[in-house]
C-alpha positions in Angstrom: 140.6 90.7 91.9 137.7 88.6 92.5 137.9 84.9 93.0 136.2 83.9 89.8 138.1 86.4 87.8 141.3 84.4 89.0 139.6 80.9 88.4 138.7 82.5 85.0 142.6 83.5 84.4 144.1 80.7 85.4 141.7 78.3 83.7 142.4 80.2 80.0 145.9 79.9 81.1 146.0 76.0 81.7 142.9 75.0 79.2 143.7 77.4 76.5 139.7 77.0 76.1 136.7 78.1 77.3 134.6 77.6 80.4 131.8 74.8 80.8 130.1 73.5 83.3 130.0 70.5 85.8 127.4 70.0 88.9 126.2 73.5 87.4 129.5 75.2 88.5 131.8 76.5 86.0 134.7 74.3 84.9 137.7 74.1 83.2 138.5 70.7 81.0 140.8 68.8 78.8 138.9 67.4 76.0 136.0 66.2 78.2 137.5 65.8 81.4 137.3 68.4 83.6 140.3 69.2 86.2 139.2 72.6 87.9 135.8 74.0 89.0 134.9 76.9 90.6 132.2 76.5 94.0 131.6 79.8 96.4 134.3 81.3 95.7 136.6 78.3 96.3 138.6 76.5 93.1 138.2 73.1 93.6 140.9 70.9 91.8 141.5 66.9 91.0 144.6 65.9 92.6 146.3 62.7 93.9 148.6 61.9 96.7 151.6 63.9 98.2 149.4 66.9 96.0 146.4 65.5 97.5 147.6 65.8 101.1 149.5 69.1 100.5 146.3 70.8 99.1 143.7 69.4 102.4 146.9 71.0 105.0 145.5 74.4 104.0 143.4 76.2 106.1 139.7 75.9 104.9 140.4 73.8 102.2 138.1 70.4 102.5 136.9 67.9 99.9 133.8 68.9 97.4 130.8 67.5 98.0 128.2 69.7 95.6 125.6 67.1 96.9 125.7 68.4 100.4 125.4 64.7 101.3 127.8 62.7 103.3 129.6 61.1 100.0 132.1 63.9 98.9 134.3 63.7 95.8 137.6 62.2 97.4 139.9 63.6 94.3 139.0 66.7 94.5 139.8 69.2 96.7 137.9 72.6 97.6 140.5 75.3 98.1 139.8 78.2 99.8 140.2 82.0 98.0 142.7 83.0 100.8 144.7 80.6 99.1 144.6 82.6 96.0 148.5 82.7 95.3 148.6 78.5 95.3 145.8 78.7 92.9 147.7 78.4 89.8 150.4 76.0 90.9 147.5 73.6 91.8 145.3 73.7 89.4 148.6 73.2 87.2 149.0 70.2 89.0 145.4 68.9 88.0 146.1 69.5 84.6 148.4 66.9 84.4 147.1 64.5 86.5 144.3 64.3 84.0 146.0 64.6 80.6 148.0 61.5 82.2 144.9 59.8 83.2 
């Protein structure tokens, strides 16, 4: 399966809606808020804390910074397609942080 198939799957899954867009990377959102995107081949997820930490422990994974510059998005976390099977669980995770926010 390609990586964007899975971000595709598992976005439906969560969202129950279709994909938009954010930075001009496809997205996943609840109402307006996005909690997933999708940047070369990596899904890239709002999380917080102990999820936060757990998520940056993974080889590869870093924050987003669609910029380039040296100010990345400190919520959000770009993990890596070799981490394909913690996908779901995390993006999951997302979900509710921002249906809590």
């Amino acid at each position: 399966m390609k990586a964007i198939d899975l971000f595709d799957q598992i976005g439906e899954l969560i969202a129950k809606n279709k994909r938009s867009s954010m930075f001009g990377v496809p997205c996943y959102k609840l109402g307006r808020r996005p909690f997933i995107m999708f940047y070369d081949k990596h899904i890239v997820c709002k999380l917080f804390g102990q999820t936060h930490k757990e998520a940056m422990l993974l080889k590869g994974s870093t924050l987003f910074n669609p910029r380039a510059n040296d100010k990345p998005m400190k919520n959000w976390v770009q993990i890596p397609f070799i981490h394909w099977d913690k996908w779901e669980s995390f993006a999951k995770l997302a979900y509710a942080i921002v249906e809590n926010e």
